[in-house]
FIKOLZA-1660 file (N, C-alpha, C; in steps of 0.1 Angstrom, whole numbers, plus 5000, padded with zeros to 4 digits):
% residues 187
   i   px   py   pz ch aa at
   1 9389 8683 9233  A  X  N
   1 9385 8670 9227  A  X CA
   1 9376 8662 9237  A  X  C
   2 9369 8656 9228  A  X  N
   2 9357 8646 9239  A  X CA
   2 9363 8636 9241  A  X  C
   3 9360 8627 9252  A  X  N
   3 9367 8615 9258  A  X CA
   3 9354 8602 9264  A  X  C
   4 9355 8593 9259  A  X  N
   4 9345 8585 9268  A  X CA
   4 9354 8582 9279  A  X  C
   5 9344 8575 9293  A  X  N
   5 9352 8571 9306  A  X CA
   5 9362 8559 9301  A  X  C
   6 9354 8552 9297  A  X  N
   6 9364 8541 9289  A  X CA
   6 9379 8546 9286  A  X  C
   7 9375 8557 9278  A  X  N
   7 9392 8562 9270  A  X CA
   7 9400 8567 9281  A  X  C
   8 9391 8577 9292  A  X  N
   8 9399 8580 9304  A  X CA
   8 9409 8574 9315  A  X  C
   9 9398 8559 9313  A  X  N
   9 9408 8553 9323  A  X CA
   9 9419 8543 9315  A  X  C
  10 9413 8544 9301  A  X  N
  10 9428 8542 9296  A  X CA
  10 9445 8550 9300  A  X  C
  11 9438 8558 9297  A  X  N
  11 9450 8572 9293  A  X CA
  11 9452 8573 9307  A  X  C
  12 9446 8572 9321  A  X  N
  12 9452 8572 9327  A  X CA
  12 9461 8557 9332  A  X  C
  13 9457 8547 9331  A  X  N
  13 9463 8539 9335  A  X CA
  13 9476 8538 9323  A  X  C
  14 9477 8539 9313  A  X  N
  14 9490 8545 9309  A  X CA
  14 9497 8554 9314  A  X  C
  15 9496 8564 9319  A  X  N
  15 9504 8576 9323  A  X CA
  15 9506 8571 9337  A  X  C
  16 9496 8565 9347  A  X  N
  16 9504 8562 9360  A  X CA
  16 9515 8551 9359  A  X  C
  17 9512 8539 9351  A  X  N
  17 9523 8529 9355  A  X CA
  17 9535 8533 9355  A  X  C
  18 9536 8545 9346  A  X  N
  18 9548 8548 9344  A  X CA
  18 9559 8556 9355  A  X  C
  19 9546 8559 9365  A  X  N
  19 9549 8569 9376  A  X CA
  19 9556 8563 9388  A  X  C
  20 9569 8565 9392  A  X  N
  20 9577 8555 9401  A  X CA
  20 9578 8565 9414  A  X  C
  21 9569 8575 9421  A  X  N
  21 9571 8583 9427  A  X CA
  21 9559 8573 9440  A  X  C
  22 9565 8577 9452  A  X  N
  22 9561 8573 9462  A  X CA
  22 9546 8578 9471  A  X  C
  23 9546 8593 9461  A  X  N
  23 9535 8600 9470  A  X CA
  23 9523 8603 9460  A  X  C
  24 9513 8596 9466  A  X  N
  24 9503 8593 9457  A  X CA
  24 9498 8608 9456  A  X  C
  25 9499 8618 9463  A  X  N
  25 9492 8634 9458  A  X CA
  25 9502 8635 9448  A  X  C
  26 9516 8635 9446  A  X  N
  26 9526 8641 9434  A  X CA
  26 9518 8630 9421  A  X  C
  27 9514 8618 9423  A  X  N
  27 9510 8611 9413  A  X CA
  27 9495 8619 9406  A  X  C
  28 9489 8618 9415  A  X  N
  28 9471 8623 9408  A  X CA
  28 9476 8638 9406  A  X  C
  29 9482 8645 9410  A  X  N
  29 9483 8659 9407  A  X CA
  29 9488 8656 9393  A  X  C
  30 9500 8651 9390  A  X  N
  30 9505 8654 9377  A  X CA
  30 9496 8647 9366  A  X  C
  31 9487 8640 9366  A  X  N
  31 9474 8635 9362  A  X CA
  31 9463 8640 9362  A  X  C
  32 9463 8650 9370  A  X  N
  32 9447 8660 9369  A  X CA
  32 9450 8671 9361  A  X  C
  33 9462 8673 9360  A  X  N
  33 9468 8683 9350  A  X CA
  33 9467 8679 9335  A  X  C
  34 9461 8669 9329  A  X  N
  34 9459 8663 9316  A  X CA
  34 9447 8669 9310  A  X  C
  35 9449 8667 9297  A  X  N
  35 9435 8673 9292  A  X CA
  35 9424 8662 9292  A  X  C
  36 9425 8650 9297  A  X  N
  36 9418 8638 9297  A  X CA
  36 9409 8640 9311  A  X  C
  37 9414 8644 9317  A  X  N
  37 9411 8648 9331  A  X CA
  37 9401 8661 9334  A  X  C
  38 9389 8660 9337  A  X  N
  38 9378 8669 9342  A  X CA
  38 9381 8679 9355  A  X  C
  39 9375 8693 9357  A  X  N
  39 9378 8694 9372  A  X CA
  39 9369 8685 9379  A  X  C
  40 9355 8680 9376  A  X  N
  40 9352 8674 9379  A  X CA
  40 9344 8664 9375  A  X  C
  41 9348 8651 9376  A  X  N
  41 9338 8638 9368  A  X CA
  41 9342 8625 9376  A  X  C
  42 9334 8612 9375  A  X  N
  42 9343 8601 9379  A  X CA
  42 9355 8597 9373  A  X  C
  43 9357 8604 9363  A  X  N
  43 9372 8597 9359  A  X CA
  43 9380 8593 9371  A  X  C
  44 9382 8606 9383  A  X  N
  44 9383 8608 9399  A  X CA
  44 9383 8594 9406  A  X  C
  45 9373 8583 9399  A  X  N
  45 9369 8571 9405  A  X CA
  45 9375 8562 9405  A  X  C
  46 9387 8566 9391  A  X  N
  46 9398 8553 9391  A  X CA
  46 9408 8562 9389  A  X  C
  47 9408 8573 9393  A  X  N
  47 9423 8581 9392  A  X CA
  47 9428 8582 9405  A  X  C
  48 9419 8581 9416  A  X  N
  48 9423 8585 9430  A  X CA
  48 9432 8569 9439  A  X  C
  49 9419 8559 9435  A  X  N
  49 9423 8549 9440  A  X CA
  49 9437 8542 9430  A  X  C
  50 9440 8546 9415  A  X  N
  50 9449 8541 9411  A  X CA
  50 9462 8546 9415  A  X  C
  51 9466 8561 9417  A  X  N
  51 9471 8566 9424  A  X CA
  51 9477 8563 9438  A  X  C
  52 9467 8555 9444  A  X  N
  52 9473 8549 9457  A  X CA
  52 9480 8540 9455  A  X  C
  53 9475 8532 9443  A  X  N
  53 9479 8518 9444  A  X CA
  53 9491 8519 9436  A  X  C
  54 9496 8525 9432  A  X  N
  54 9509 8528 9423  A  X CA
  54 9519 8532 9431  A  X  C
  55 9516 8543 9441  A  X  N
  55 9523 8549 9450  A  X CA
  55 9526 8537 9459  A  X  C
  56 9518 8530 9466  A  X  N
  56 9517 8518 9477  A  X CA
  56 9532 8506 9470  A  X  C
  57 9525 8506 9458  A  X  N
  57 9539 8497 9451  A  X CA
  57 9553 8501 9451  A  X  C
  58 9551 8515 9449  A  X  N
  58 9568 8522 9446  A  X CA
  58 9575 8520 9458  A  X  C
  59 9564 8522 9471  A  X  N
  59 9569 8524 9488  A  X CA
  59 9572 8511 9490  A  X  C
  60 9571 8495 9483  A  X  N
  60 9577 8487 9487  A  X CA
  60 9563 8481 9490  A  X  C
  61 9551 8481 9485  A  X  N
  61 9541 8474 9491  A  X CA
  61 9539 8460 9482  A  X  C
  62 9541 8459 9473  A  X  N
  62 9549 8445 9465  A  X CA
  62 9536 8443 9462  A  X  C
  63 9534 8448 9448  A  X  N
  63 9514 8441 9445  A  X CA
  63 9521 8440 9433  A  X  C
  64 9505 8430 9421  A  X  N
  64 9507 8426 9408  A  X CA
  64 9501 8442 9406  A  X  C
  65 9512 8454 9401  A  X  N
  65 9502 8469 9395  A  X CA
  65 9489 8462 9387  A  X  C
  66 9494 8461 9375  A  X  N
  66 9487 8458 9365  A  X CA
  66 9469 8448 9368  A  X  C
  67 9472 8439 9381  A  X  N
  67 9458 8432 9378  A  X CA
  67 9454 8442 9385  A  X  C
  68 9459 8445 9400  A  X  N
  68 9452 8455 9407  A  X CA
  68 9442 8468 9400  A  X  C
  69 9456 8478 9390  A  X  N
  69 9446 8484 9383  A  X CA
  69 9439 8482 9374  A  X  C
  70 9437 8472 9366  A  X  N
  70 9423 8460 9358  A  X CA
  70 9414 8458 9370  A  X  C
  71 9413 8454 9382  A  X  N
  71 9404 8448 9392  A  X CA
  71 9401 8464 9394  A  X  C
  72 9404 8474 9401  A  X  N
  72 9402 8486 9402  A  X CA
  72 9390 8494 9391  A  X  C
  73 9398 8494 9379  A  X  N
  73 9390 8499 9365  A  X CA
  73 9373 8494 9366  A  X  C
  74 9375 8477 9368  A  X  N
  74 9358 8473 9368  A  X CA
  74 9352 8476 9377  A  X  C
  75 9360 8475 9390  A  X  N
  75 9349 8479 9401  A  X CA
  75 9346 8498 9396  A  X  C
  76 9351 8503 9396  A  X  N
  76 9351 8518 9396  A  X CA
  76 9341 8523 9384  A  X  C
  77 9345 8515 9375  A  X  N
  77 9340 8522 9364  A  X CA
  77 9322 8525 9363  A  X  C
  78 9314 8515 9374  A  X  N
  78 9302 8512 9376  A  X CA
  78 9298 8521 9388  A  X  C
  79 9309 8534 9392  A  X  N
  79 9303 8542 9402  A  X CA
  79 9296 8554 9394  A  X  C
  80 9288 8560 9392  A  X  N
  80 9279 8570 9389  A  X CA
  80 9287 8587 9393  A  X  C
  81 9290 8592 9385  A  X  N
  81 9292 8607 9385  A  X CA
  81 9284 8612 9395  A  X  C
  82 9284 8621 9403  A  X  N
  82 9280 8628 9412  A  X CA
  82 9274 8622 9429  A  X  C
  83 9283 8613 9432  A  X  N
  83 9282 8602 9443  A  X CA
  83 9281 8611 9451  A  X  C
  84 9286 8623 9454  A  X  N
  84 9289 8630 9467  A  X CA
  84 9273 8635 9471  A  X  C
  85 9266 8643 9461  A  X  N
  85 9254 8646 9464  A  X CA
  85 9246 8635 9457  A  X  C
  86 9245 8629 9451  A  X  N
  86 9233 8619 9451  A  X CA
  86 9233 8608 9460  A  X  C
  87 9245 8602 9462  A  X  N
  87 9245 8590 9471  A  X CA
  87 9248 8591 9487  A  X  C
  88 9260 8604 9488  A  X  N
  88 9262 8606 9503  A  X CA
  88 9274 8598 9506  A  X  C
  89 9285 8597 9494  A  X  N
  89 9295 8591 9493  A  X CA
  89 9305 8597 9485  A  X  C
  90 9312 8599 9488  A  X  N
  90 9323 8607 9477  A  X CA
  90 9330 8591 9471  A  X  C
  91 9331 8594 9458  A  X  N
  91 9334 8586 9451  A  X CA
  91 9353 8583 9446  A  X  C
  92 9357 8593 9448  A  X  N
  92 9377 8589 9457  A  X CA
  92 9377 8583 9466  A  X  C
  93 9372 8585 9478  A  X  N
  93 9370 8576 9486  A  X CA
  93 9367 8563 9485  A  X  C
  94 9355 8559 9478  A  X  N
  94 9353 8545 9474  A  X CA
  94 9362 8545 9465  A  X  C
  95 9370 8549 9456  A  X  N
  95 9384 8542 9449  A  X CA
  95 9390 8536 9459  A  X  C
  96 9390 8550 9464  A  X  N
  96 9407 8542 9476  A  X CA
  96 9404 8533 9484  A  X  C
  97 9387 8532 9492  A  X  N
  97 9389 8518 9498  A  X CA
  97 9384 8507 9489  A  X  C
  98 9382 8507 9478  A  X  N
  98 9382 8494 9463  A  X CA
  98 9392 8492 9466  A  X  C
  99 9403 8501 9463  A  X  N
  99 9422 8500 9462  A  X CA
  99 9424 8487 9475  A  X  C
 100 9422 8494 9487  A  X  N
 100 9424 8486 9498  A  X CA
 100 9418 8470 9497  A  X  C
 101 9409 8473 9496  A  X  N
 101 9402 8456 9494  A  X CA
 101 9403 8448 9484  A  X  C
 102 9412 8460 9472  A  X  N
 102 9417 8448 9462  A  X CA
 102 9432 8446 9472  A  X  C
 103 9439 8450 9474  A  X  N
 103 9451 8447 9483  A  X CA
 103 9452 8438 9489  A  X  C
 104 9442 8434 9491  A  X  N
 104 9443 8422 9505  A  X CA
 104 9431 8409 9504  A  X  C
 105 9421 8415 9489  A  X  N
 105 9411 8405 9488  A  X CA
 105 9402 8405 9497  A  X  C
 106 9397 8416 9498  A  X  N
 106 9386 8420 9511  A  X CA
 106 9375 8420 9505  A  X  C
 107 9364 8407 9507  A  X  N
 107 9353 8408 9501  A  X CA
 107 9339 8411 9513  A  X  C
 108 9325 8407 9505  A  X  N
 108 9316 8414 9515  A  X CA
 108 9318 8400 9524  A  X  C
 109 9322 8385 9522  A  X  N
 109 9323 8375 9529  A  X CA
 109 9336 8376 9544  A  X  C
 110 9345 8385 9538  A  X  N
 110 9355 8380 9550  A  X CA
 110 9352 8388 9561  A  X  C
 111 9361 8379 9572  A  X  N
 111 9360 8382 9586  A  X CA
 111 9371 8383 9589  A  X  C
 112 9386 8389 9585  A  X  N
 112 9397 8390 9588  A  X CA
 112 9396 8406 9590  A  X  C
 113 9402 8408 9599  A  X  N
 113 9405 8427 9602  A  X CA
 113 9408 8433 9590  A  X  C
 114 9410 8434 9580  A  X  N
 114 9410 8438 9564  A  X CA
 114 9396 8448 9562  A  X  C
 115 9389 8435 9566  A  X  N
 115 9375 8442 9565  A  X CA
 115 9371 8454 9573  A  X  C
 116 9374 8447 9588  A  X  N
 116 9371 8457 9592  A  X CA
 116 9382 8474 9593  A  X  C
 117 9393 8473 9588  A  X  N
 117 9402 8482 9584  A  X CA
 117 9397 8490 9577  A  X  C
 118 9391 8489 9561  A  X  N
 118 9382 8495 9551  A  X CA
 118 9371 8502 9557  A  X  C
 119 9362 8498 9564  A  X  N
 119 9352 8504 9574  A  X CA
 119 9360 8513 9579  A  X  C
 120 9369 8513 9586  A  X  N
 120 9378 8524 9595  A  X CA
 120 9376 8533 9584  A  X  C
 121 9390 8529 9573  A  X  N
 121 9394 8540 9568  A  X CA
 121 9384 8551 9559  A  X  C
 122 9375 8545 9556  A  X  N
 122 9362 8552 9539  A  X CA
 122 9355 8561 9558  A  X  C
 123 9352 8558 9569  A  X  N
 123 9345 8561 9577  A  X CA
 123 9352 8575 9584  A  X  C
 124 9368 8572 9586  A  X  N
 124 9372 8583 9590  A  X CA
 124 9375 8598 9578  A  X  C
 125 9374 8592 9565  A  X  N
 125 9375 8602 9558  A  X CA
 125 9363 8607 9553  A  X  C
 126 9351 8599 9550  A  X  N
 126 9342 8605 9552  A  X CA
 126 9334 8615 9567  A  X  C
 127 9339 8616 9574  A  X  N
 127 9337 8625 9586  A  X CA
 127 9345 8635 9584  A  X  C
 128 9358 8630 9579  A  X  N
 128 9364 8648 9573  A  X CA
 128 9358 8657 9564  A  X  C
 129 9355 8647 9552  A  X  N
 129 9348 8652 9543  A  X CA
 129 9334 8660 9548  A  X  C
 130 9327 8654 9557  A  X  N
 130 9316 8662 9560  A  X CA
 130 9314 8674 9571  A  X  C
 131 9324 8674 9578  A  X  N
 131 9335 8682 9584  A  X CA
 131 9332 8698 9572  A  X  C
 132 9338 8698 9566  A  X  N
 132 9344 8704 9552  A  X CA
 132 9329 8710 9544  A  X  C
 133 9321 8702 9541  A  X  N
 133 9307 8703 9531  A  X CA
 133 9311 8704 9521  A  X  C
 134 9297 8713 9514  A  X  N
 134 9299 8711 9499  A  X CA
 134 9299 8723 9496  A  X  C
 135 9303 8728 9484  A  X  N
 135 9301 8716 9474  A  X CA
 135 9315 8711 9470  A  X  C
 136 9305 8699 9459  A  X  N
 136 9316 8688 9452  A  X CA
 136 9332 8698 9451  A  X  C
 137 9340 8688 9453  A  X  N
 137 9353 8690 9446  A  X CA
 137 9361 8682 9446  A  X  C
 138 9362 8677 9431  A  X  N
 138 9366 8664 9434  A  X CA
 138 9382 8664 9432  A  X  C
 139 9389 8674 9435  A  X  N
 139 9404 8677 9435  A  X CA
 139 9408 8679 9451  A  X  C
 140 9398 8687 9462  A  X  N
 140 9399 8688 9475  A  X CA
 140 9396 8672 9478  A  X  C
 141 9389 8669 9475  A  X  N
 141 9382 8653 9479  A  X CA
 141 9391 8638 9479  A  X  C
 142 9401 8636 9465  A  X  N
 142 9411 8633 9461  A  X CA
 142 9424 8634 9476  A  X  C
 143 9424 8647 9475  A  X  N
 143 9436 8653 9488  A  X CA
 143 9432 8645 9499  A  X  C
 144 9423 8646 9506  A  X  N
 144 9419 8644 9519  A  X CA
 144 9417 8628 9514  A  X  C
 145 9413 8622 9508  A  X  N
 145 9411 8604 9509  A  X CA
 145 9425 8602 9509  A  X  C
 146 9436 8607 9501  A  X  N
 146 9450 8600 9498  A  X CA
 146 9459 8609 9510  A  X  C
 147 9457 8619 9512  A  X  N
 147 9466 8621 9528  A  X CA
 147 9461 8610 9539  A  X  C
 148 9448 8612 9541  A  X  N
 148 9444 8595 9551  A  X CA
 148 9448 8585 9547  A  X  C
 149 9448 8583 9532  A  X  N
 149 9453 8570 9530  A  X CA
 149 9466 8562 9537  A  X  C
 150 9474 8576 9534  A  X  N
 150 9491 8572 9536  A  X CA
 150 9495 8572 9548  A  X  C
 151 9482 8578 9557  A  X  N
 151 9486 8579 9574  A  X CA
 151 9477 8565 9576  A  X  C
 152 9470 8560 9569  A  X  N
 152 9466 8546 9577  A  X CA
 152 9473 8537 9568  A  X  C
 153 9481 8534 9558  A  X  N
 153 9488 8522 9556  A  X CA
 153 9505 8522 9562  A  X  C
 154 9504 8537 9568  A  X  N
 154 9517 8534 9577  A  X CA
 154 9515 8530 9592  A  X  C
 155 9505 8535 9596  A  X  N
 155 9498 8530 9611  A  X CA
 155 9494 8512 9608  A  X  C
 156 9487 8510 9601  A  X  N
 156 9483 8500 9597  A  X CA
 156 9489 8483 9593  A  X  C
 157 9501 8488 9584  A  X  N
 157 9509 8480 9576  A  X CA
 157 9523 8486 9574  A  X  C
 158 9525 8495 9584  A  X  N
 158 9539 8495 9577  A  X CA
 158 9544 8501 9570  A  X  C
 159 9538 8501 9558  A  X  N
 159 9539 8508 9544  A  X CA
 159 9542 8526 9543  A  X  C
 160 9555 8528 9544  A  X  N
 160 9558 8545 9543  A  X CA
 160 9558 8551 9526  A  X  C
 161 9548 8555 9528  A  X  N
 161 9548 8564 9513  A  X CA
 161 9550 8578 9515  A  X  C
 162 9552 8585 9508  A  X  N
 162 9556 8602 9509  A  X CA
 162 9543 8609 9509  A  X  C
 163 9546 8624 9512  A  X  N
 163 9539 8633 9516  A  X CA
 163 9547 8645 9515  A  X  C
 164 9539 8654 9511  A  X  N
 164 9547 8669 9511  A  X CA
 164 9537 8681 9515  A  X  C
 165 9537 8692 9513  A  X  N
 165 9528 8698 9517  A  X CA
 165 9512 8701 9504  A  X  C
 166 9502 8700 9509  A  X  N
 166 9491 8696 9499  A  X CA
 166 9484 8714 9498  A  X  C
 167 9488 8718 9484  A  X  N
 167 9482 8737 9481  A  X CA
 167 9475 8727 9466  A  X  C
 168 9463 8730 9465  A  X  N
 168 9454 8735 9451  A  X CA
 168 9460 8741 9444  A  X  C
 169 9459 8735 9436  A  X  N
 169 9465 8746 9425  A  X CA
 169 9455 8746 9413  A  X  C
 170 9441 8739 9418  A  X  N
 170 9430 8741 9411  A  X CA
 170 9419 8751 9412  A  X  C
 171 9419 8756 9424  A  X  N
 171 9409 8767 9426  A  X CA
 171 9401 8777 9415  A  X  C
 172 9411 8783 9407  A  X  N
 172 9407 8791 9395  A  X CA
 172 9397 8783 9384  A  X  C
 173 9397 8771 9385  A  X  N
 173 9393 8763 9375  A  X CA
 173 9377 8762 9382  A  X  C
 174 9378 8760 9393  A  X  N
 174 9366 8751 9401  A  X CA
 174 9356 8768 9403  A  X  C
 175 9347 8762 9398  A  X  N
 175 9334 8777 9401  A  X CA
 175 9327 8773 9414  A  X  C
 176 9330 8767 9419  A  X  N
 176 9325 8763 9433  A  X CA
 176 9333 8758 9443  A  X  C
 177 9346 8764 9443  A  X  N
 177 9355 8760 9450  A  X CA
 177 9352 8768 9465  A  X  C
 178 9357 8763 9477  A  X  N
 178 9349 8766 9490  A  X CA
 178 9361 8781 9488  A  X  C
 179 9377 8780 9488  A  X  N
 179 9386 8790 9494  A  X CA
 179 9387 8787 9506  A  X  C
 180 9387 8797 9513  A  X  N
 180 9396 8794 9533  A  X CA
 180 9386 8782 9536  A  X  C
 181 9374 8778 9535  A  X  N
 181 9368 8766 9538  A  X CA
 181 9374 8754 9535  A  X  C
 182 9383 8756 9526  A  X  N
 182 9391 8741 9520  A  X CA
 182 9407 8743 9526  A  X  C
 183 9408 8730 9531  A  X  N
 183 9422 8730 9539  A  X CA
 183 9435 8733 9531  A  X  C
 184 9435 8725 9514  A  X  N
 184 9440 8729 9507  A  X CA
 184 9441 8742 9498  A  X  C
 185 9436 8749 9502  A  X  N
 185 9436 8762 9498  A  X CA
 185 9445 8771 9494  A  X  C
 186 9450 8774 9486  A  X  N
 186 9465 8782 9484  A  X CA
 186 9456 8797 9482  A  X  C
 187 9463 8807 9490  A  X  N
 187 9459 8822 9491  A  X CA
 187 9465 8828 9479  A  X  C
% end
């Protein structure tokens, strides 16, 4: 069935609120497994960063869910499909530091370490990511922004979210999947 982005980030922002689990990979995983869900498209754009921000809440990070993922949806929904090679930005990544700077109200005006935190974080994962190359995958891409995530909002803030071990279980799907080139790789 066909889906507009609109309908996507419906359907997922229903299916996550419901999700009381701590580790934002067990969240987007059981969400990429939907039929609403592409192997690859921006839907990625507000499923990565909603994901965090769900998980961040369950660990005790005390947010309003609901405006966060409404504030999340608008900024996101205005990123363009194929960010990685046209822009030079993987577009999970910009979810998740959107996520962040809705967290804290980090705009292009402040000058509180917030800001400059977001620069850390989109900066250190993007060097992994290019680390790694291409092509696109926006299920490897997903993994690596949300494992950094959860190791810089415990370094950072405190905030302990879960983690377990990170295997694809998408590979078969992806026609351009790297294999031993991808960390998550399941043999």
């Amino acid at each position: 069935m066909e889906y507009t982005l609109e309908n996507k980030y419906q359907f997922i922002k229903n299916e996550i609120v419901k999700n009381k689990s701590k580790n934002p990979i067990e969240i987007v995983r059981d969400i990429m497994h939907k039929d609403f869900i592409s192997i690859h498209g921006p839907e990625h754009h507000f499923l990565d960063g909603a994901a965090f921000l769900v998980a961040y809440n369950n660990a005790g990070g005390s947010i309003d869910v609901d405006h966060c993922l409404d504030e999340l949806a608008k900024r996101t929904i205005k990123m363009p499909g194929a960010m990685c090679g046209y822009w030079g930005i993987c577009g999970s990544l910009a979810s998740v530091g959107a996520a962040l700077s809705i967290l804290h109200s980090t705009g292009p005006l402040s000058t509180d370490e917030f800001y400059k935190h977001n620069m850390e974080y989109t900066s250190t994962v993007l060097t992994k990511m290019s680390k790694i190359g291409g092509a696109r995958c926006c299920k490897r891409n997903a993994f690596l922004s949300l494992l950094q995530a959860v190791n810089f909002v415990k370094e950072k803030y405190g905030i302990e979210m879960e983690l377990n071990k990170i295997e694809c279980e998408f590979s078969s799907l992806n026609k351009q999947c790297l294999h031993n080139k991808c960390p998550f790789y399941k043999n």
